[in-house]
C-alpha positions in Angstrom: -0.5 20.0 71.3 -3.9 19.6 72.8 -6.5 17.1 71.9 -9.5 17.9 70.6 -12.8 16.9 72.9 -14.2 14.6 70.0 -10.1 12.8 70.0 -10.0 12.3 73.6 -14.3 10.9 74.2 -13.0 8.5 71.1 -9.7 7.6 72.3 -11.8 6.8 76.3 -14.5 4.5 74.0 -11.7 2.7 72.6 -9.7 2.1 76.1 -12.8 1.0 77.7 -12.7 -2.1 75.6 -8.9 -2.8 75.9 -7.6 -5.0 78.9 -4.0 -3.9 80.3 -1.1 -6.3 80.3 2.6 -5.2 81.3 5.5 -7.2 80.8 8.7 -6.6 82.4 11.3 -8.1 80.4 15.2 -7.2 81.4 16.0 -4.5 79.0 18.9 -6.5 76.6 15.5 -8.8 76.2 13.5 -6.1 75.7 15.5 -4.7 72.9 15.6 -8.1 70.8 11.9 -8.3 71.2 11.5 -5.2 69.7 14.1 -5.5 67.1 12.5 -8.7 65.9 9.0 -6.7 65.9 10.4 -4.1 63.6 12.1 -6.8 61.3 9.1 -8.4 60.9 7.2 -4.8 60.3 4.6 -5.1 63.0 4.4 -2.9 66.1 5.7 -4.3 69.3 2.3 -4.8 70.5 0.9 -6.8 67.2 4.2 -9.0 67.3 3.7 -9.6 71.1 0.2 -10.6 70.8 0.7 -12.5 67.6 3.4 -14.6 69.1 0.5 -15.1 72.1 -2.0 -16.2 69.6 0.5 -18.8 67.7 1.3 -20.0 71.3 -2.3 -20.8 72.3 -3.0 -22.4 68.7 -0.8 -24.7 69.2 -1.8 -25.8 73.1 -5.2 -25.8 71.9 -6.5 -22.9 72.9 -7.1 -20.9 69.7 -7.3 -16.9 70.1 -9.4 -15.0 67.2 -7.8 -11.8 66.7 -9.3 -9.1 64.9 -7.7 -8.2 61.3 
């Protein structure tokens, strides 16, 4: 299905604000992480990026992260 022309100028507003990190876990790790993601009913990305935040917390370096 196509996307509309207002969809895709929105969707290239929104990436243009968004850095891009990959991670390459191996995949048995890759699995658990995303098990755990969907026990805890977050996407993989809000689990992955909460975990980062709770990380920096506690070394001191707080991350705000938008509700």
């Amino acid at each position: 299905m196509a996307v509309s022309e207002n969809k895709r100028k929105n969707n290239d507003n929104y990436n243009k604000k968004c850095d891009y990190i990959s991670i390459r876990p191996l995949k048995e790790r890759g699995e658990q992480i995303r098990q755990a993601a969907k026990l805890a009913g977050q996407s993989l990305q809000g689990y992955i990026l909460q975990a980062c935040a709770e990380r920096m917390t506690r070394e001191g370096q707080p991350l705000e992260l938008p509700d």
